[in-house]
Every structure is written in C-alpha cells, then in structure tokens.
N, C-alpha and C positions, 0 to 999 in steps of 0.2 A: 584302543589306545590312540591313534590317529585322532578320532573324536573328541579324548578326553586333552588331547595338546591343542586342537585347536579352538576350544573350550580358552584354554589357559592362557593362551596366546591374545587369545579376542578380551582378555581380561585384563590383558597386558596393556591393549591399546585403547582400553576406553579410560577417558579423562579421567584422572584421581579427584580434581576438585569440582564443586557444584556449580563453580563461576567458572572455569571451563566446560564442563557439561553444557549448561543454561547458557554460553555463547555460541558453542557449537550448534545446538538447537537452532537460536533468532537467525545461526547465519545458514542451517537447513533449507527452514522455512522460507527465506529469503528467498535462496537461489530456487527451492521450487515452486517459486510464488510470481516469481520474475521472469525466470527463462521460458515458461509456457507463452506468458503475457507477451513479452518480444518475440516467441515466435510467431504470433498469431498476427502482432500489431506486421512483420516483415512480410508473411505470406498476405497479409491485405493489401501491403504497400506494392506487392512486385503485381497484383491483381490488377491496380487502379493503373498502375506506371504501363502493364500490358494493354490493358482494355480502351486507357489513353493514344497509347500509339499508332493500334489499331484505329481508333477512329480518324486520326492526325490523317495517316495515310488513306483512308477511303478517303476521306474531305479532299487528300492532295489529287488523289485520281481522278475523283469529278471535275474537282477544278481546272485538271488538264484536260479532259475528254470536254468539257463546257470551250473552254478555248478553242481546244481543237476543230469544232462545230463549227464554231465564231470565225474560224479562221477559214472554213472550210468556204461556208457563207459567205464572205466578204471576197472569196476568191472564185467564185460560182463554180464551182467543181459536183453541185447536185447533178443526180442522175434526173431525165423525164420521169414521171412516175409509170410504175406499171413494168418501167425496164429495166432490168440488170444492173449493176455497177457494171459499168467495162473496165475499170481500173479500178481496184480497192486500194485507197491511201493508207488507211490503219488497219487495226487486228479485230473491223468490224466492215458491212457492210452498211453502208448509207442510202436512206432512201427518201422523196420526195411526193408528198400529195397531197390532195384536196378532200378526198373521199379514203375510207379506209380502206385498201387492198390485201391482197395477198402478193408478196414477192418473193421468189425463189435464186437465186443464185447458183448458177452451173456450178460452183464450185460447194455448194453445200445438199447438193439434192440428196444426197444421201441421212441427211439429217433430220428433214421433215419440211411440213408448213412451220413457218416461224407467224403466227398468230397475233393481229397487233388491234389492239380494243379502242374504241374512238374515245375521244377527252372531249364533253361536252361540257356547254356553261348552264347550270340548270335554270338561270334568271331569264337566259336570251336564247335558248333551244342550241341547237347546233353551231359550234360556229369553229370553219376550218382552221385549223392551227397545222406549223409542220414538226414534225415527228424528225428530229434531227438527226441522228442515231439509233441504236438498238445492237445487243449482240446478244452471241446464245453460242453456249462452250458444247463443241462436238465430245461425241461417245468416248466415256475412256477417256478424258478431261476437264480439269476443274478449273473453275477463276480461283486467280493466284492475287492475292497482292505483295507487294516485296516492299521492305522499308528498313532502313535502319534502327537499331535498338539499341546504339551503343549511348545516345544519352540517359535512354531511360535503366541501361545497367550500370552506369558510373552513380544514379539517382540513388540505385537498390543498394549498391555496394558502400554507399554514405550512409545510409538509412539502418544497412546490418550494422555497419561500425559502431555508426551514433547508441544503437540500442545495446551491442554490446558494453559500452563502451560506458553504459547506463546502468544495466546490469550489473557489472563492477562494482561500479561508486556507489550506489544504494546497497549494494551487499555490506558493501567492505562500512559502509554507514554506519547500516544495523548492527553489524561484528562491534564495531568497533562504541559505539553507544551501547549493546549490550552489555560488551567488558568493563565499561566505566560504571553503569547504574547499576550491575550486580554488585559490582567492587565496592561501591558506595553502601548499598543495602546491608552485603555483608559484614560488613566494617565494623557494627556494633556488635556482630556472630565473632568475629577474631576475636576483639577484647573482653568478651565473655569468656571464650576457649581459654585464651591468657590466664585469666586472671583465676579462674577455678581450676585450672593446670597446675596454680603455686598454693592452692589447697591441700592441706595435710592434717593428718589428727591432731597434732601439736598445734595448730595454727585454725582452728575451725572459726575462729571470728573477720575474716578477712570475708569479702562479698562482691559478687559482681555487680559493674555498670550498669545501671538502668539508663536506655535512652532516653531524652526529653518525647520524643517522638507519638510516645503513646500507641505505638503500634504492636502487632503479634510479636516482633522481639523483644521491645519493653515488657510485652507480660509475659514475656517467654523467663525473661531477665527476675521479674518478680517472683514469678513464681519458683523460681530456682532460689532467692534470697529463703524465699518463707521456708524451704524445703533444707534449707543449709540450718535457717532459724533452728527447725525442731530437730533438726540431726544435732546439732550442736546441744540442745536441751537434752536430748538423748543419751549423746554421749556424755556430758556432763554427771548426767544423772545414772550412768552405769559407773562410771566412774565413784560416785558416791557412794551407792550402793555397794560398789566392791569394798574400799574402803570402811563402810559400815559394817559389812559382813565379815570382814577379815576383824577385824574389833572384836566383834560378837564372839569370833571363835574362837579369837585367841584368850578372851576372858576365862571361859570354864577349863578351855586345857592348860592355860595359868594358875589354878587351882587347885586342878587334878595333878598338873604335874609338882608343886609344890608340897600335897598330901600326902603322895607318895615319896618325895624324898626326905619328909620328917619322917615319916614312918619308917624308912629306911636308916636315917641315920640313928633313931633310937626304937628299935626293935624288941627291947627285951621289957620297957615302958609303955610302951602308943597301946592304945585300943584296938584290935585288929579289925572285930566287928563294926568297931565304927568308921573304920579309915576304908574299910570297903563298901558301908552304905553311903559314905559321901562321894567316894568316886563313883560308883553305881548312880548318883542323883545326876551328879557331873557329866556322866556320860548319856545319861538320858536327855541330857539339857541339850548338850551335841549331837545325840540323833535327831531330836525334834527340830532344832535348829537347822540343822542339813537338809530334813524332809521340805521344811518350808522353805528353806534359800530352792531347792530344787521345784516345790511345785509354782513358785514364782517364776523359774524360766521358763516353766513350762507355760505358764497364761500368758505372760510375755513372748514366747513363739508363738501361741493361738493352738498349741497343740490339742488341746480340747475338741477342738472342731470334727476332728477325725475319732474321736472317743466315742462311748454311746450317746445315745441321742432320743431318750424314749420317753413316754409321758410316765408322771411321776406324782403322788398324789400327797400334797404339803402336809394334809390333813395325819396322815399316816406317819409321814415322816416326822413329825412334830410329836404325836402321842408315845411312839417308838423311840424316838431321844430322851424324853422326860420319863418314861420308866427304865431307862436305861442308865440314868444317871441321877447317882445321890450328892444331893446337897449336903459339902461340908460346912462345919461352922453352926450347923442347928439352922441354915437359910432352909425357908419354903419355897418353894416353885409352885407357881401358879399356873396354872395352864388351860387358854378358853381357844376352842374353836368353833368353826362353822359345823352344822349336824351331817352336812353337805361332805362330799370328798371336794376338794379344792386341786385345781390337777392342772400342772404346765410341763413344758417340753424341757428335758436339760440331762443332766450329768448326776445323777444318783450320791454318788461317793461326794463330788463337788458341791453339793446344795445341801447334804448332811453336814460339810466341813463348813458350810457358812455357819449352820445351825450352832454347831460347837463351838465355833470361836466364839461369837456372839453371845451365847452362854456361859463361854469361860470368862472372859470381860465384865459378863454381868456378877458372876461370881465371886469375882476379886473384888468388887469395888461395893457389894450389897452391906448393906446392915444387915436386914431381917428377912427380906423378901426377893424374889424373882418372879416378873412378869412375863407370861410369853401371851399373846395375841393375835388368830391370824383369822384374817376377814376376808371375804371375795366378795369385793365389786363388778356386780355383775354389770354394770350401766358401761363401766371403760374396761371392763376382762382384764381387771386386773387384781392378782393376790399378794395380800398386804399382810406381812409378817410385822408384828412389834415386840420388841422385848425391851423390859422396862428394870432399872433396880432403883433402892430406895438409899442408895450413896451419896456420897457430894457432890457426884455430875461432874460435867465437864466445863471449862470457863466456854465462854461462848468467841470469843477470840482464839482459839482450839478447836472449835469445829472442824473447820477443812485442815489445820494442820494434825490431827490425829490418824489420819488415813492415810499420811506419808510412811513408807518406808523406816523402819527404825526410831521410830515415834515413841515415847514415852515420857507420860508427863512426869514432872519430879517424886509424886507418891508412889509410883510403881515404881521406881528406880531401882528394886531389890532384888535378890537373887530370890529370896524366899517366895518375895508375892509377884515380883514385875516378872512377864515375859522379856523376848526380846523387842516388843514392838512389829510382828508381822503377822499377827493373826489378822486385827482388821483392816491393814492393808491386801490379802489374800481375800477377807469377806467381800470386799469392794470390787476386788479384779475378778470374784468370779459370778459378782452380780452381773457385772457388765459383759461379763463373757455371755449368761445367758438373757439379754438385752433387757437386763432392769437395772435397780439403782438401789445405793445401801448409802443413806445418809444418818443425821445427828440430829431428831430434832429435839428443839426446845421446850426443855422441861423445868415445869417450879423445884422438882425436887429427884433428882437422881441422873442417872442417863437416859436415853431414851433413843433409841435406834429404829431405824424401820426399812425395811426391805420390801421394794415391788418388781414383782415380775411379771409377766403379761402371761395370762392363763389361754388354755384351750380353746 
C-alpha cells in the first residue's frame, strides 16, 4: 500500500505538460553539466592559488637568508675555517673555507657529519668559492615555511562565487530559452489540439492548421486533414447508405403492409392464396435484403479475416454452381474451364456468393445466353473468372458507378426484375477482401465482368 501511494504521489509531481517536462530536462542537464565543470575549474584554482603561494614564500625565505649572508659578509662575522661558530646569529650555523672540510658544531654532534660537496667550474678545474650558509633540521623535526594565505583565500572565495554565480545565469539561460523555444515549437501542437477539439460529427468539415513550416508538425497537421478527409467520406457514406437501406426496407413492408390491409378490409372477396404468395415474395425480398445489409457490415468490419481461411478449388466451385442452378427464361449457360483444378486461398461460402451474384446479374439482363470462363495464368498466378451475357450491357459512363451501393440502373428499377442494387457491390467488397479485383470490362455486346484473384 505504501508503494502503491508513493507510486501515486510521484505521479502527482511529475510535470502534466511536455513543455514543462522538456524544461525541466534542459535545466537537469544544465545543472549536471555545470556544477561538475565549476567544481573542477575551483579545485584547480585553489591548487595553482596554493602551489603559487607556496613558491612566493620559498622565494621570500631565500631572499632573506641571501640577505642575511650579505649582511653577515659585510659585517665579517665568518667563523676561521675548520672552527666552530662561537656564536650562531640565526637558526643555522655558518661556516668559511678554501678547501672542502668537515665541520661539526658542539651543539649538534649528536646529529652527525653535516657533508658539504665542493662546486667546481668544469672550464677552469677548481676554483674556491665560499659556501655561505648551510642548514640540516635535527631528529624529530622538519623545515617549516610559514606564510600567509589570506590573499590567495579571498582569490578562491571570488573565484567560488564568480563560478557560482555562473552556474546560475547559464542554468537559469537554458531554463529559460528552453521555456520559450518549446513554447514556440509547440504553438502549432495547441492550435491543432483547438481546433480538432471543436470537431464533432455534425461538423466533420472543419480542419486543422498546417504550419508553413514544412516540418514533423506540418506533416503531422496533414496527415490528420487526410485522415479527417476519409472519416468524413466515411461517415458521409454511412450515412447514405443508412438512408439507402432504410428506403429499401421500407419499400417491400409498404407493400406488405398495404396487402395485408386490403385483404383485411374485404375478406369475404380478396384471393387469400394470392395475398399470401405476395407477402410470402415480400417477405423474402426482406430477408435477402437483411442478409446482405448484414453481410456488408460484415466485410466493412473485415470480419472475414477471422473466418475460414483454406484453399479452395474455382475449378470445382464453378462446375458445382452451374449444375446447381437452372436457367430461367429458356437462357443457356455456357460453361469453359481449365482441365487443371485452379486453387486460391479464401472463404468457401464468400467466393461461391461472388459466383451467384454475378450469375444473378447476368441472368436478368441475358437474351439467350450465359457465359462463364475461368482461366489460370500461370505466368502472374493469377485466376481469371469471366462471365459474360448477351444483354444491352452496361453504358460505359456506369462502369464504376454500378459497384456503388444501391446502384440500379433505370431497367432494373422493378420489383419484379431489379434487385436492390447490392449484389455487386458485395461481389466487389469480397474480391478485395480476398486481394483481387471484380471489374466491368468493355464489351461490343452485353456485360462482361471479370474477377482475379491470385492463386496458389
């Protein structure tokens, strides 16, 4: 429980917006990009301001011990060589000679020989010099220098502030340059959000801002228009189609319900047999209608997809529908296939209902004949349904508009011959369900249809 609050709590405090995030970020970075760098640059500085001082003051101590020499010199206070200091002036003893010696001092003999190595000129062989001074720190003590450090800490204590001080104003820089170039960046993201926020079904022609910019938002921007485009064709065209459907259906239960209420109101005259085969036709016009508004949703979900899925042999299903089905009206049905089986991937029930509609269309609209034809090109794997009749065809300005929804050209308009106009809109939607194509092509003399689908 504990966990899951302070879960909820750390959820509380991290930034709601991206342009707070992404400042908080630049002004992260900043500080742990800077504060290392100033401390490194301060620990260098107190190194050089030490190592300075330190040399300041050896420099001062020679300088005084040089003097001291100088002074000692000018006031002949050397020892003879070879003898003792009888009086040491400083916190060394002094000695004097010509040749190198050994000198000892009563007061240091517990210290040792003090060792003193001759300084010759290597141009001119030997040549005396005096040896001014010399010291050597007894057991159990060191040479000490002693100096002040109070200028080189007022130096460090400028140098920490400056850097802090530095640290700051380039944070607060970055903070504050971030906040404005995010701000700006996202500024064309707001009026996108706006303007698709006052998007509503009723209102699907309204679109957002494209920046001039040409950048990731611009095509962010476009590709949201194109995507509002086809929603709005979409719903346009559900729209239609509901409208179309609702038409459809209220036609035959306008019919049905009118037959039934002559029949009702003169009962002891009407045909009974007849006013019950017309509702009977009626009501079959309503089932079929239903079936196909419903298997439309269904290819319009893609619900297919999760349907069977097996191979299926055209050759079969083609010889199997043509003895299955009698031509009314005294039409022939023609029927050529490959000796081959002809075999693709698909939907059994779905590629038999392409079969039928396509067969029903050619049926209505035949004089004398029906053609079916189905070929496999073996070169592009692909198998090529044709069915042909020997009608008036289709105007050639009707092509593509035939495969719309509720399509029906003025000849079919009848209840007797016309459907409703969705067979071969359904033949179409479930060619392309299994990735072929059902088009119209051009013929001297009838319709002419053809159907490919990519075989095995």
């Amino acid at each position: 429980m504990k966990r899951i609050c302070r879960l909820s709590l750390l959820r509380r405090l991290r930034p709601a917006t991206m342009r707070m995030r992404l400042t908080l970020l630049a002004m992260l970075i900043a500080v742990f990009s800077l504060a290392p760098t100033a401390l490194g640059v301060a620990i260098a500085w107190q190194a050089y301001l030490l190592q300075q001082a330190t040399s300041m003051t050896t420099s001062r101590q020679w300088l005084q011990a040089a003097d001291d020499a100088e002074r000692l010199l000018e006031e002949g206070e050397l020892p003879d060589c070879g003898s003792p200091s009888p009086k040491p002036k400083r916190h060394m003893d002094i000695s004097h000679c010509r040749t190198p010696v050994e000198v000892r001092d009563p007061a240091t003999d517990d210290v040792g020989v003090l060792s003193m190595k001759p300084w010759t000129d290597p141009y001119h062989g030997p040549t005396p010099i005096r040896q001014v001074f010399s010291h050597r720190a007894v057991d159990g003590q060191a040479p000490m220098l002693i100096g002040s450090l109070e200028t080189e800490q007022n130096r460090l204590n400028a140098m920490i502030w400056f850097l802090a001080g530095a640290t700051f104003g380039v944070t607060a820089l970055i903070t504050g340059s971030t906040w404005f170039a995010v701000g700006r960046v996202l500024q064309p993201v707001e009026a996108i959000r706006a303007e698709f926020a006052e998007l509503s079904a009723r209102h699907l022609g309204r679109r957002v801002p494209v920046p001039r910019s040409g950048n990731e938002i611009a095509r962010l921007a476009t590709t949201m228009n194109t995507t509002l485009d086809r929603l709005q064709t979409a719903v346009e065209q559900q729209r239609q189609f509901t409208a179309d459907a609702s038409h459809e259906l209220r036609t035959p239960l306008a019919c049905l319900r009118t037959e039934l209420e002559l029949a009702l109101n003169q009962p002891h005259t009407v045909d009974w047999p007849e006013v019950v085969h017309a509702a009977h036709t009626d009501t079959m016009h309503l089932q079929d209608l239903t079936e196909n508004l419903l298997l439309l949703a269904r290819l319009d979900a893609e619900d297919t997809r999760h349907g069977p899925n097996q191979v299926v042999d055209l050759t079969d299903l083609v010889r199997d529908e043509a003895t299955r089905r009698r031509p009314s009206r005294g039409l022939t049905l023609d029927v050529h296939t490959d000796p081959g089986p002809v075999t693709v991937r698909g939907h059994p029930a779905l590629l038999t209902r392409v079969l039928g509609n396509l067969l029903d269309n050619a049926e209505r609209h035949a004089n004398s004949t029906v053609t079916v034809r189905l070929t496999h090109h073996k070169t592009n794997r692909q198998a090529v349904l044709d069915v042909l009749d020997d009608g008036p065809g289709v105007p050639l300005a009707d092509h593509e508009r035939i495969f719309e929804r509720f399509t029906r050209l003025d000849d079919a308009r009848t209840r007797d011959t016309g459907g409703a106009g969705l067979g071969l809109a359904i033949a179409q939607r479930i060619a392309s369900t299994h990735q072929g194509t059902l088009t119209l092509t051009p013929s001297a003399r009838g319709a002419h249809f053809t159907l490919s689908l990519p075989t095995q």
